[in-house]
PDB file of the backbone (N, CA, C, O) and the ligand in Angstrom, with CONECT records:
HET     ZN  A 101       1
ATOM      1  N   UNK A   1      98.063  52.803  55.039  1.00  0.00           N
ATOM      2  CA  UNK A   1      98.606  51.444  55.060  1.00  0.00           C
ATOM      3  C   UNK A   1      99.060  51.022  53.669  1.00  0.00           C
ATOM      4  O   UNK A   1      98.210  50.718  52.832  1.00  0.00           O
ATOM      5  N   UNK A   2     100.369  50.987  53.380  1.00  0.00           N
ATOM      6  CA  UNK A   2     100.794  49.934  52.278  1.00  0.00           C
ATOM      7  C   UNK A   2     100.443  48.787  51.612  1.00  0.00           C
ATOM      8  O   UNK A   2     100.774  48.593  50.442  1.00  0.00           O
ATOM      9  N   UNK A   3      99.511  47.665  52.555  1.00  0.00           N
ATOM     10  CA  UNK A   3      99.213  46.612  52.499  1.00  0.00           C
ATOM     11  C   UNK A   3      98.133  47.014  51.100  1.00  0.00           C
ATOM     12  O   UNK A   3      98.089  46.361  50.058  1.00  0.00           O
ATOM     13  N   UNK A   4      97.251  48.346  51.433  1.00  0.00           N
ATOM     14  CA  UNK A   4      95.933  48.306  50.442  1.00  0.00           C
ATOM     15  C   UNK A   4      96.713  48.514  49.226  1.00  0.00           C
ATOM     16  O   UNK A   4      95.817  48.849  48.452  1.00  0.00           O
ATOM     17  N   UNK A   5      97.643  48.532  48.645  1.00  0.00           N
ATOM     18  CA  UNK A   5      97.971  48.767  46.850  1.00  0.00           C
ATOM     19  C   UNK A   5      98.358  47.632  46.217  1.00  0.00           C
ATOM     20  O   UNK A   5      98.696  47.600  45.033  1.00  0.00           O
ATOM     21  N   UNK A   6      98.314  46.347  47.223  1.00  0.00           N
ATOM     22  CA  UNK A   6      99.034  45.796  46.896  1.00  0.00           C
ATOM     23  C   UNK A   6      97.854  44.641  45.821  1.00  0.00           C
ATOM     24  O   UNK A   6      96.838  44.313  46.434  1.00  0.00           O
ATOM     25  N   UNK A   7      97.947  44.201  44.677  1.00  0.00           N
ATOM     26  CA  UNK A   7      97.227  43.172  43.966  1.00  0.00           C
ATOM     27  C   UNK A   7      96.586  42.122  44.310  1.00  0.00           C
ATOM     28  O   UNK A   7      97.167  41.151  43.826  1.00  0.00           O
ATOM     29  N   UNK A   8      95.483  41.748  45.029  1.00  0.00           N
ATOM     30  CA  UNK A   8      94.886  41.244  45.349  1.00  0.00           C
ATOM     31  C   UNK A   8      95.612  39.340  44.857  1.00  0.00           C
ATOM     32  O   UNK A   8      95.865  38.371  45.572  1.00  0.00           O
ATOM     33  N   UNK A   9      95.679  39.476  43.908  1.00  0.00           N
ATOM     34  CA  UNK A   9      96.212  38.384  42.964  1.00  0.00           C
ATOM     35  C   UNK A   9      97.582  37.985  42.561  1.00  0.00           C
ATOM     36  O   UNK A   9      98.183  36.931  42.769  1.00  0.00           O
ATOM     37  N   UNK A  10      97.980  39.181  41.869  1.00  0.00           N
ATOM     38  CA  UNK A  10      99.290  38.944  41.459  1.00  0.00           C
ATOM     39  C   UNK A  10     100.494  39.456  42.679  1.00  0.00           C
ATOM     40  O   UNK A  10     101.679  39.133  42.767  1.00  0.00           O
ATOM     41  N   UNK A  11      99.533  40.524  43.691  1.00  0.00           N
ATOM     42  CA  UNK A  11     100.690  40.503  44.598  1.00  0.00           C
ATOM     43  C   UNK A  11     101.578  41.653  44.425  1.00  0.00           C
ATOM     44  O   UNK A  11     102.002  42.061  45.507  1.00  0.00           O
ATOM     45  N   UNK A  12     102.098  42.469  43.149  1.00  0.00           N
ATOM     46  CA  UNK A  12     102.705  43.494  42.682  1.00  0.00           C
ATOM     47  C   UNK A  12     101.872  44.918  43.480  1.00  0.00           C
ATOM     48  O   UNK A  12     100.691  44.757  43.790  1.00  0.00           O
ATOM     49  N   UNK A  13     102.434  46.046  43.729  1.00  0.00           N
ATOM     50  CA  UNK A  13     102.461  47.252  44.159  1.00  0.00           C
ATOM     51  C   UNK A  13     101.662  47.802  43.131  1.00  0.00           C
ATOM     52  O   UNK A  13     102.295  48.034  42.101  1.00  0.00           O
ATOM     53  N   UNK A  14     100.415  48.088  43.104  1.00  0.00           N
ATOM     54  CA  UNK A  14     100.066  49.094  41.949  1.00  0.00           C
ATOM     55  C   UNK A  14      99.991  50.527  42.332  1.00  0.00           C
ATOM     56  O   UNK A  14      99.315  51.202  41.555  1.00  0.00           O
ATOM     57  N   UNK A  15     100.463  51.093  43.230  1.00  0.00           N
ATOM     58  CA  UNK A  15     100.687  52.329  43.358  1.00  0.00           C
ATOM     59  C   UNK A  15     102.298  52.911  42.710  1.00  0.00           C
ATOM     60  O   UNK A  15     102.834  54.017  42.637  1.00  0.00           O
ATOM     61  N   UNK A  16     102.642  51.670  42.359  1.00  0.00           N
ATOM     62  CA  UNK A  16     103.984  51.824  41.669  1.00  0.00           C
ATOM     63  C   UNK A  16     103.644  52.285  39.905  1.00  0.00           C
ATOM     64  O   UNK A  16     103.115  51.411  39.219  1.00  0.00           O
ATOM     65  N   UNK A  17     103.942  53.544  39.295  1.00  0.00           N
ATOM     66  CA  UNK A  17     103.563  53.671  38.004  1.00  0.00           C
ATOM     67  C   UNK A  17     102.355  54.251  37.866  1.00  0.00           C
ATOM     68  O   UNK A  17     101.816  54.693  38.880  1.00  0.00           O
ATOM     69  N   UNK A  18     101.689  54.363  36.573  1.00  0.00           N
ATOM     70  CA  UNK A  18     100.736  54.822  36.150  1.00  0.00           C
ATOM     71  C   UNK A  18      99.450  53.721  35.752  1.00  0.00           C
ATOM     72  O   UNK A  18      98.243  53.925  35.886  1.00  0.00           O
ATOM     73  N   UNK A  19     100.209  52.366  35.166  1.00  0.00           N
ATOM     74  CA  UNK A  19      99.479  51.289  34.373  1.00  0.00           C
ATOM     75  C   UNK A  19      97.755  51.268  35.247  1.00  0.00           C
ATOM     76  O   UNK A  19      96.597  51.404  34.851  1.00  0.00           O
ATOM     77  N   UNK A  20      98.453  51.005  36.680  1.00  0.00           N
ATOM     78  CA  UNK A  20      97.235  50.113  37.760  1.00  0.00           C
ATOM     79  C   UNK A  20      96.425  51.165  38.252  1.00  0.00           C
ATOM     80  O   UNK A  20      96.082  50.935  39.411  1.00  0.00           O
ATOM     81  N   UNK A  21      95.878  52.513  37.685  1.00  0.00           N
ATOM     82  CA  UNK A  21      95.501  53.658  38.283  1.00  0.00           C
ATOM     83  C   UNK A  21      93.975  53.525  37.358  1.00  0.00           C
ATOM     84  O   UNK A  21      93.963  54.272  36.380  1.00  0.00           O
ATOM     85  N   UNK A  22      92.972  52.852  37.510  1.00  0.00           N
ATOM     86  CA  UNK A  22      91.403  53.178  37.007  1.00  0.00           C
ATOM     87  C   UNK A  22      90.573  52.840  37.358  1.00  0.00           C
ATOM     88  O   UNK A  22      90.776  51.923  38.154  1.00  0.00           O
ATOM     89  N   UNK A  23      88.815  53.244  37.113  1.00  0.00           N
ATOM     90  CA  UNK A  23      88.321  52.774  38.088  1.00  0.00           C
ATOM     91  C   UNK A  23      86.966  52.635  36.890  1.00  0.00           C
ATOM     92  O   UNK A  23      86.459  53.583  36.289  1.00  0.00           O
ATOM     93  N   UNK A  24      86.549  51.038  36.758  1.00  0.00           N
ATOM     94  CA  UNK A  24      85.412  50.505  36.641  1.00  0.00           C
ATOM     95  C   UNK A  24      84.275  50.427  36.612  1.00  0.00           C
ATOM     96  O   UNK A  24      84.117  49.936  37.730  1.00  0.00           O
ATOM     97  N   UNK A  25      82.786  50.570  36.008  1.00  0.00           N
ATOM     98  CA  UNK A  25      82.053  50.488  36.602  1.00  0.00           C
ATOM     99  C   UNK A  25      82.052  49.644  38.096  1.00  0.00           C
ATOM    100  O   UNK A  25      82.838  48.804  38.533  1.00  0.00           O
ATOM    101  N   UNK A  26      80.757  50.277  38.707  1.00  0.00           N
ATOM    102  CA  UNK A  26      80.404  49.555  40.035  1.00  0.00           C
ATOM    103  C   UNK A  26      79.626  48.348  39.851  1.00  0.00           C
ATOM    104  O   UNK A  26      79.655  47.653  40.867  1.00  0.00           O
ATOM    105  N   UNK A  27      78.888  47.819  38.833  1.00  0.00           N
ATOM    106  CA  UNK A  27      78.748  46.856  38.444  1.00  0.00           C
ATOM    107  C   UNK A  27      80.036  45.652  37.673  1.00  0.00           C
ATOM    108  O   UNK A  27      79.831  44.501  37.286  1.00  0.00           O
ATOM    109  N   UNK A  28      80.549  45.966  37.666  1.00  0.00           N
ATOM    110  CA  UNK A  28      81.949  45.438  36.997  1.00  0.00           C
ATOM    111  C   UNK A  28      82.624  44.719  38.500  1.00  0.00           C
ATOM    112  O   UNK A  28      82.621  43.540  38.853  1.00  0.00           O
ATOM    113  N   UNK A  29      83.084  45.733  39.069  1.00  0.00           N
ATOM    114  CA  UNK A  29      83.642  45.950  40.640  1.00  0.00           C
ATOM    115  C   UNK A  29      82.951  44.896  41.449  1.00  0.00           C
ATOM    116  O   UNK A  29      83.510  43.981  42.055  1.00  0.00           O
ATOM    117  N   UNK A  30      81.763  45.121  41.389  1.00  0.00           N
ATOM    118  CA  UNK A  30      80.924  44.191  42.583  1.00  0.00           C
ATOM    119  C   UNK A  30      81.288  42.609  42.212  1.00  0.00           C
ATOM    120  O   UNK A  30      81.686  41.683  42.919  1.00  0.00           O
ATOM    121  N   UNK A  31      80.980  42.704  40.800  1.00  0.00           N
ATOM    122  CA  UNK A  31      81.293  41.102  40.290  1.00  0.00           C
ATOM    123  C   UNK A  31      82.361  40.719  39.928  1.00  0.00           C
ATOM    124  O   UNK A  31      82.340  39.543  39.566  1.00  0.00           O
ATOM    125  N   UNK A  32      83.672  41.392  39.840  1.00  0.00           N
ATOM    126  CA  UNK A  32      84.779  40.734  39.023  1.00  0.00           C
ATOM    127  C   UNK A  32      86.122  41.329  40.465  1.00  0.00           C
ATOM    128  O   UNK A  32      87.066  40.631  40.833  1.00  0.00           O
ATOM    129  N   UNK A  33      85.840  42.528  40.926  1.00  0.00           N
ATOM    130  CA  UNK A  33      86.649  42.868  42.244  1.00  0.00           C
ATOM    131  C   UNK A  33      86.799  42.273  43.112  1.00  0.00           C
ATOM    132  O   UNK A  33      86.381  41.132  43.307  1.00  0.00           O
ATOM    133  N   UNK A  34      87.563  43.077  43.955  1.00  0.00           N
ATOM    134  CA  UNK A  34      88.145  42.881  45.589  1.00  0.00           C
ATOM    135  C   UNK A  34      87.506  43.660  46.828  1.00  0.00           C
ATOM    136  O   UNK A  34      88.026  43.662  47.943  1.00  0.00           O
ATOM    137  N   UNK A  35      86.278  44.344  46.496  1.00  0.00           N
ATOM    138  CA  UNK A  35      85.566  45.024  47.516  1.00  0.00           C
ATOM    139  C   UNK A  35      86.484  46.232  47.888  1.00  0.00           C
ATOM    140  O   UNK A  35      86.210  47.202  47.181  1.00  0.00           O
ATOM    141  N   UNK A  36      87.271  46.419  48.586  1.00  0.00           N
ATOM    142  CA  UNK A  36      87.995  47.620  48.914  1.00  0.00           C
ATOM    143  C   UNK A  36      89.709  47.002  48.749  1.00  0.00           C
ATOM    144  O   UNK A  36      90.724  47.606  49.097  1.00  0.00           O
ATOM    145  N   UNK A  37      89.671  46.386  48.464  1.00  0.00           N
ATOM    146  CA  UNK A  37      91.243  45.718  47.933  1.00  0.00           C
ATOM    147  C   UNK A  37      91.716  46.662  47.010  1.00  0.00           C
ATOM    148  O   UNK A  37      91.351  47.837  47.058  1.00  0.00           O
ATOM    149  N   UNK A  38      92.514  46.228  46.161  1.00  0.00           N
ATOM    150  CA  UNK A  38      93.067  46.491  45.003  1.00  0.00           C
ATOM    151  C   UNK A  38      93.196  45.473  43.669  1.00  0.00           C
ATOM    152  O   UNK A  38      93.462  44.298  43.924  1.00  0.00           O
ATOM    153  N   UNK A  39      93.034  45.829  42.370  1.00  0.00           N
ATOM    154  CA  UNK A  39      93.640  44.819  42.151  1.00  0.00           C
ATOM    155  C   UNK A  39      94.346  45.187  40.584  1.00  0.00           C
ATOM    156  O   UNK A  39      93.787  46.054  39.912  1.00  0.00           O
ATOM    157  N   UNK A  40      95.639  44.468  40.012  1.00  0.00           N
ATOM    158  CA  UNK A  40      96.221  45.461  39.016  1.00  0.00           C
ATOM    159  C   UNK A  40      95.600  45.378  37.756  1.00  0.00           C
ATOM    160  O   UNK A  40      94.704  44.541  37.649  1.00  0.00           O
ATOM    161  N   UNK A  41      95.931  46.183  36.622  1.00  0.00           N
ATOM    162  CA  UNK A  41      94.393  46.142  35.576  1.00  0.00           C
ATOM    163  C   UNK A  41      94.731  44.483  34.899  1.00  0.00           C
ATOM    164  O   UNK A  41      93.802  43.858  34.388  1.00  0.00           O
ATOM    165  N   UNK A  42      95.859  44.006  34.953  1.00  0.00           N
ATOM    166  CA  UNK A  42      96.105  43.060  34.152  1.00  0.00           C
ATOM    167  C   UNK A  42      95.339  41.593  35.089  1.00  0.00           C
ATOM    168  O   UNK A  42      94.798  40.665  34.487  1.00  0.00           O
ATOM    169  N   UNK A  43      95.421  41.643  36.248  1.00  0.00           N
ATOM    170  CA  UNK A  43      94.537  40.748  37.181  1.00  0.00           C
ATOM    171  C   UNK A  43      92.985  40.934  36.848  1.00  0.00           C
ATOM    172  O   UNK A  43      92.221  39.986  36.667  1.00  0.00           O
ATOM    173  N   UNK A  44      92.639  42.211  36.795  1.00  0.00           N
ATOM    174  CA  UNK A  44      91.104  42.317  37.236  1.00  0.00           C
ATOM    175  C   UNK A  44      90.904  42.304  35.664  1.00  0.00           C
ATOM    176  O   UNK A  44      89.726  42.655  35.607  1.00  0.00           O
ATOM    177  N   UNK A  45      91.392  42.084  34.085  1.00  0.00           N
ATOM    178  CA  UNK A  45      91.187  41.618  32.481  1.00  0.00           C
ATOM    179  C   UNK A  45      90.940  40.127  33.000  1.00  0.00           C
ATOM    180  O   UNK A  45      89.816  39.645  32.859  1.00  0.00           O
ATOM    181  N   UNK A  46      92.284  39.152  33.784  1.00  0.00           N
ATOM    182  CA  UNK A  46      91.887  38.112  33.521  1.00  0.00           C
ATOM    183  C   UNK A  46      90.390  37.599  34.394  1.00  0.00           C
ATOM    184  O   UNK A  46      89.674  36.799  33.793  1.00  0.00           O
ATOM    185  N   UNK A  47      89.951  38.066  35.783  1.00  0.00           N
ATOM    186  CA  UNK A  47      89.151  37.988  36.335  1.00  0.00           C
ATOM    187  C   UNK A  47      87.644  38.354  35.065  1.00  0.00           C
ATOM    188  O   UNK A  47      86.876  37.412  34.868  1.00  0.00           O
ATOM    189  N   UNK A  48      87.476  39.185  34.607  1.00  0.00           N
ATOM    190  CA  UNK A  48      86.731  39.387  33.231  1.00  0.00           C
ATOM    191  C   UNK A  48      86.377  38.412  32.105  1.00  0.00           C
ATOM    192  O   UNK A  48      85.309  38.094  31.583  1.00  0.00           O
ATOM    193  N   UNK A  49      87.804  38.007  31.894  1.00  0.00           N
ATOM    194  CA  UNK A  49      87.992  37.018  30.960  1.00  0.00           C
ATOM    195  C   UNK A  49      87.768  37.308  29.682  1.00  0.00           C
ATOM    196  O   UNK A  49      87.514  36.388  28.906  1.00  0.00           O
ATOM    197  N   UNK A  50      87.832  38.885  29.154  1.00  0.00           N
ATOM    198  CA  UNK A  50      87.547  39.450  28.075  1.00  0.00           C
ATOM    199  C   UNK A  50      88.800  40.610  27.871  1.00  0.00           C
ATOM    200  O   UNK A  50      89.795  40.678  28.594  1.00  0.00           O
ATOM    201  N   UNK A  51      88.488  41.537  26.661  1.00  0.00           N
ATOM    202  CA  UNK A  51      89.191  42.362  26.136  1.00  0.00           C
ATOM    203  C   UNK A  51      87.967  43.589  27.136  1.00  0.00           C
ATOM    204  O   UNK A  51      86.780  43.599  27.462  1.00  0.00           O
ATOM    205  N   UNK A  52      88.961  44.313  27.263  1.00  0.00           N
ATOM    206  CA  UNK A  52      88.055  45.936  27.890  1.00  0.00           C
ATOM    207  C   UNK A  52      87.519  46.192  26.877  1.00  0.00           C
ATOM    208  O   UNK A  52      87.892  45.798  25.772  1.00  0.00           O
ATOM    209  N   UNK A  53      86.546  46.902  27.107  1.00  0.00           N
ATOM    210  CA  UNK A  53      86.067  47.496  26.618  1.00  0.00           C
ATOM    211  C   UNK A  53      85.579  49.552  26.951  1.00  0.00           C
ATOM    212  O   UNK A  53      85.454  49.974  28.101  1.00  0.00           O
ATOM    213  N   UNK A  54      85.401  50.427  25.757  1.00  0.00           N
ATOM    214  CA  UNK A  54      85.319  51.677  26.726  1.00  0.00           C
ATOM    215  C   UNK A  54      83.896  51.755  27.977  1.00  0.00           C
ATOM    216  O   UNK A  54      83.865  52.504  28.954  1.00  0.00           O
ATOM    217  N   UNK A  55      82.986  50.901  27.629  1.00  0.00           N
ATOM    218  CA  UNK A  55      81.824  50.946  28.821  1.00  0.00           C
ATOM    219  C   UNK A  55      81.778  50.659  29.700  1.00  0.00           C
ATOM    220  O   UNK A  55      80.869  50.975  30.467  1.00  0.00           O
ATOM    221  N   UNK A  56      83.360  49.457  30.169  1.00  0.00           N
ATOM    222  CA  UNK A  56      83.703  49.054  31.113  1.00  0.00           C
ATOM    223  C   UNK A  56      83.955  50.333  31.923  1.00  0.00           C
ATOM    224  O   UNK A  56      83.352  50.418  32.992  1.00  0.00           O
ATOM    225  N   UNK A  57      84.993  51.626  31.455  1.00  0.00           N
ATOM    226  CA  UNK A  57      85.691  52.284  32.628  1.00  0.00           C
ATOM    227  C   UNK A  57      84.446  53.391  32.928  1.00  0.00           C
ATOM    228  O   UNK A  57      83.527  53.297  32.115  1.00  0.00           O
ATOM    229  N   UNK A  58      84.292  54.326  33.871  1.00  0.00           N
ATOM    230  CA  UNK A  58      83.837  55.176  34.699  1.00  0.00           C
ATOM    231  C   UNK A  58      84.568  56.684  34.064  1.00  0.00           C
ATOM    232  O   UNK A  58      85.773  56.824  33.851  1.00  0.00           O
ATOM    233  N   UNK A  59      83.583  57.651  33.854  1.00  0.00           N
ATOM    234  CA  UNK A  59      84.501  58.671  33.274  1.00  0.00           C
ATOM    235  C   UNK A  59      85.113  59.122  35.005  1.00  0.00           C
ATOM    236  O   UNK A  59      84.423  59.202  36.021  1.00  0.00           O
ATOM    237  N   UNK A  60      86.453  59.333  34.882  1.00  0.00           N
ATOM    238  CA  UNK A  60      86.995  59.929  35.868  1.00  0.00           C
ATOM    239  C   UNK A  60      88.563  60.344  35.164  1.00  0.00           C
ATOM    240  O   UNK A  60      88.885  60.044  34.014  1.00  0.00           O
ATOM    241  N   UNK A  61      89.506  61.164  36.229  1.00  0.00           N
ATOM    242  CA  UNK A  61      90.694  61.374  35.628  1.00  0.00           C
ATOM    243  C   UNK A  61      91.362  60.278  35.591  1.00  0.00           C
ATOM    244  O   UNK A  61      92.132  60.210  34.633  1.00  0.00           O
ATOM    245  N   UNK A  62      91.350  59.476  36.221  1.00  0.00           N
ATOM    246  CA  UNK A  62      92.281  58.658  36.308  1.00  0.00           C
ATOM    247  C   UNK A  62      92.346  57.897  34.873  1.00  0.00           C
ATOM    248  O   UNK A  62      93.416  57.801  34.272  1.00  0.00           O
ATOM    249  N   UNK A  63      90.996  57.304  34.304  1.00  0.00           N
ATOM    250  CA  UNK A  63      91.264  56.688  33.528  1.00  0.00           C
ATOM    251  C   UNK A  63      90.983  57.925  31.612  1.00  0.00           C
ATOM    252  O   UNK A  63      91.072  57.725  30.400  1.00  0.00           O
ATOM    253  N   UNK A  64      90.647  59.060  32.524  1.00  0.00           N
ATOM    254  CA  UNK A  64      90.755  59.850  31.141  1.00  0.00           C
ATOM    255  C   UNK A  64      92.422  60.334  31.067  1.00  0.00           C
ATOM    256  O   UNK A  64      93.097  60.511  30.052  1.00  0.00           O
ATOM    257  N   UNK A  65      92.745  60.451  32.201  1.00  0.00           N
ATOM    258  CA  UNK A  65      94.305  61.962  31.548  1.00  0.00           C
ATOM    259  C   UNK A  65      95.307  60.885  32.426  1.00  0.00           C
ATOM    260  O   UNK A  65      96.498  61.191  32.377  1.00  0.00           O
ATOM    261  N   UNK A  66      94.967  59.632  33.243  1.00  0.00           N
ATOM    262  CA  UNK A  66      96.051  59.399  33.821  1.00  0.00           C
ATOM    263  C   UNK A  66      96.967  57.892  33.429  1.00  0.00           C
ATOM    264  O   UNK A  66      98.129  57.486  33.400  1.00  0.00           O
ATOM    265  N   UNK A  67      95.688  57.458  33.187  1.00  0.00           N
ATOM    266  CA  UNK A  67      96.046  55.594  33.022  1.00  0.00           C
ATOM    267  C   UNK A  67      96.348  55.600  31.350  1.00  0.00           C
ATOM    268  O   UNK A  67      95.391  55.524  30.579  1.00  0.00           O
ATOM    269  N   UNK A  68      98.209  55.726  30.667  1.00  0.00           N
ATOM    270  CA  UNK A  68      97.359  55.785  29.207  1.00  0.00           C
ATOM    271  C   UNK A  68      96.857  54.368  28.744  1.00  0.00           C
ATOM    272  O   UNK A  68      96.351  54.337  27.623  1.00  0.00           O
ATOM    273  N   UNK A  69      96.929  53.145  29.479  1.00  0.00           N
ATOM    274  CA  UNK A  69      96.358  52.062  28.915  1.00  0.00           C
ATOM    275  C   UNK A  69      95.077  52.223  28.287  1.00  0.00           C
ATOM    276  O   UNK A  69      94.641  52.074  27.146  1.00  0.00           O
ATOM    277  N   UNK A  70      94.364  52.766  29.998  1.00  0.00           N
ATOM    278  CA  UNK A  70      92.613  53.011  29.704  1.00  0.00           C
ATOM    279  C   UNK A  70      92.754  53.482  29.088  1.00  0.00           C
ATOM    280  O   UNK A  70      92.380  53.023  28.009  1.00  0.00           O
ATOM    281  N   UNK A  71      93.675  55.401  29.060  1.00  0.00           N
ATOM    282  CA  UNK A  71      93.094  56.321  27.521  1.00  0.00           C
ATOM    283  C   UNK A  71      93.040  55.393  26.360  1.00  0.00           C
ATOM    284  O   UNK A  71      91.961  55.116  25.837  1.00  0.00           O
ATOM    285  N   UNK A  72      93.877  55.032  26.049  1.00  0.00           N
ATOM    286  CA  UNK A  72      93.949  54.424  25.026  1.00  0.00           C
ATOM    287  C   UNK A  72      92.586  53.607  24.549  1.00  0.00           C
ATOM    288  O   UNK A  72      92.149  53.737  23.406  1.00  0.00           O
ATOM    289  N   UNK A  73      92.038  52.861  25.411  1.00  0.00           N
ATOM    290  CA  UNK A  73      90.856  51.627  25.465  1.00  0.00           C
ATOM    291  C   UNK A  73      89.720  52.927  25.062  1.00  0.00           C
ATOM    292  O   UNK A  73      89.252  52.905  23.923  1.00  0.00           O
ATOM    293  N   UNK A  74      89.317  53.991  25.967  1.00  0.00           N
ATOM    294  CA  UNK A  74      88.514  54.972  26.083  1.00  0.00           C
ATOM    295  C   UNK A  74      88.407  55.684  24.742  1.00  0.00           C
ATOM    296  O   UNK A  74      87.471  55.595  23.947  1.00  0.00           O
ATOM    297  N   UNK A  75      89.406  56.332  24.634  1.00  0.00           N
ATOM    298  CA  UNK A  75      89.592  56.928  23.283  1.00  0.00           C
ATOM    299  C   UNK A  75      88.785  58.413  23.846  1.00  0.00           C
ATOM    300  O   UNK A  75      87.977  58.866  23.036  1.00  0.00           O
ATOM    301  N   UNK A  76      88.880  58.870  24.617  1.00  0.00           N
ATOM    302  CA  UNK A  76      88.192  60.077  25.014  1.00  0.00           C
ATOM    303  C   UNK A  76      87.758  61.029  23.951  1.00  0.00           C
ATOM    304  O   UNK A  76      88.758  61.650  23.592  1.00  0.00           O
ATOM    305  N   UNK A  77      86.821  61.371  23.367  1.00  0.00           N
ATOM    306  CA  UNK A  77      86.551  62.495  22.305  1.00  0.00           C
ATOM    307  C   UNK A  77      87.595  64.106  23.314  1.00  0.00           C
ATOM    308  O   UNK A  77      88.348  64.041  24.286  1.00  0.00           O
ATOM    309  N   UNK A  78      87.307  64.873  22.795  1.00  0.00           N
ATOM    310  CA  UNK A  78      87.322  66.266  23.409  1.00  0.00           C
ATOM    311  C   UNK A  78      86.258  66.585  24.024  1.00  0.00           C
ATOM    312  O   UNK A  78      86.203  67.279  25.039  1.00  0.00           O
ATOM    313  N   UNK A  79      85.377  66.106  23.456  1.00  0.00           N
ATOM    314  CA  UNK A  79      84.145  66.961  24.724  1.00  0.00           C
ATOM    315  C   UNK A  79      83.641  66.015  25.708  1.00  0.00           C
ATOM    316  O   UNK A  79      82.731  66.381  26.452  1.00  0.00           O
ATOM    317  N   UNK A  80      84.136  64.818  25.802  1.00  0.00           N
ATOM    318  CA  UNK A  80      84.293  64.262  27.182  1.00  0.00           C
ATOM    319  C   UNK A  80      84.906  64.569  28.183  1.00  0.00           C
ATOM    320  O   UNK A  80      84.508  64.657  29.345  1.00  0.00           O
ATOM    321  N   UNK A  81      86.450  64.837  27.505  1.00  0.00           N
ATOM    322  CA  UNK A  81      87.438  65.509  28.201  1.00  0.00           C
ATOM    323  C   UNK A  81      86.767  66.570  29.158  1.00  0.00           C
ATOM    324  O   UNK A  81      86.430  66.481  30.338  1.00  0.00           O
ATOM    325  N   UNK A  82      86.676  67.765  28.106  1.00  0.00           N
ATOM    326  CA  UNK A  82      85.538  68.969  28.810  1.00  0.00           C
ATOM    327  C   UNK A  82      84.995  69.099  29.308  1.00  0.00           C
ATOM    328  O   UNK A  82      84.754  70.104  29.977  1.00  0.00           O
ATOM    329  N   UNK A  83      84.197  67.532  29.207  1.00  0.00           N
ATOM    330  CA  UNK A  83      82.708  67.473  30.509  1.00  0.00           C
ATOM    331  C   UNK A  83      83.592  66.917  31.589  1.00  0.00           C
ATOM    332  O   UNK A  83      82.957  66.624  32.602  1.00  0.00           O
ATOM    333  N   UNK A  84      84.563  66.747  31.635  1.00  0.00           N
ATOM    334  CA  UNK A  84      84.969  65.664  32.718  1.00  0.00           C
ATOM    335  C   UNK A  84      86.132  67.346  33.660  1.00  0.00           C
ATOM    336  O   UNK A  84      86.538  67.508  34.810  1.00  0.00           O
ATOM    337  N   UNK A  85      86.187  67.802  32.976  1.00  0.00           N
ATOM    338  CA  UNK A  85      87.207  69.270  33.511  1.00  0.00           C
ATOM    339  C   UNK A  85      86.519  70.145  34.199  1.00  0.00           C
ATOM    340  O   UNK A  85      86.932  70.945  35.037  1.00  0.00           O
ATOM    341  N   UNK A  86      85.351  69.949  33.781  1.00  0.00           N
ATOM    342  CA  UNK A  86      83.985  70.978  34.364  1.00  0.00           C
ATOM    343  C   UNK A  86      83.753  70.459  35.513  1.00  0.00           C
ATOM    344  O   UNK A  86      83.802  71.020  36.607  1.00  0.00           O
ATOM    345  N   UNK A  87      83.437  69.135  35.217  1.00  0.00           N
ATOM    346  CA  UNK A  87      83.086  68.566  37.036  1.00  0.00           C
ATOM    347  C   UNK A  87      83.618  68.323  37.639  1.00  0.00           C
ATOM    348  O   UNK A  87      83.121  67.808  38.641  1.00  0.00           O
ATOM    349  N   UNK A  88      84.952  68.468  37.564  1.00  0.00           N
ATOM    350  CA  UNK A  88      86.219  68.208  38.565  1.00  0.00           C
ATOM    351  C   UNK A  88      86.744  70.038  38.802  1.00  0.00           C
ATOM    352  O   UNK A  88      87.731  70.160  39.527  1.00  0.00           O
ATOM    353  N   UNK A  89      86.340  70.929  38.425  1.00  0.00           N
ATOM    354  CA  UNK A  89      86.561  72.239  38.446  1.00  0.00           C
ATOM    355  C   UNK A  89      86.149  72.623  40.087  1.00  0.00           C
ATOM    356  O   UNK A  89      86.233  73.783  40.489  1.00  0.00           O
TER     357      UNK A  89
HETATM  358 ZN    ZN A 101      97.764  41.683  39.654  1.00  0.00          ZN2+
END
């Protein structure tokens, strides 16, 4: 279904691009999310009401090799990377 990518808030397609592709702690999620919605990273900052931070995201690909916003926020060492290649192997 199409309907699920769509921004809970702002309404925009986040399956469109790379920007809206990461995933949160589950404590983050429970309190600032959409339950199984979506929502785009720039909606679910203001829902926060803060600057990210790296403890906010979840090591996964998305926000290590895919989202470069998150990379960027993350700052992945190399041997995160590594640990994160191993368990997705
Ligand atoms: Zn939005």
């Amino acid at each position: 279904m199409k309907r699920d990518y769509i921004c809970r808030d702002c309404g925009i397609d986040t399956n469109k691009g790379k920007d809206n592709f990461y995933g949160v702690t589950e404590e983050l999620w429970n309190k600032y999310g959409v339950g199984k919605g979506m929502l785009c990273l720039g909606c679910f900052k203001k829902r926060l009401g803060r600057e990210f931070t790296r403890e906010d995201f979840v090591p996964c690909v998305l926000n290590y090799f895919v989202n470069p916003i998150v990379r960027d926020i993350i700052n992945p060492t190399e041997e995160e990377c590594n640990d994160l290649r191993k368990k997705n192997r």
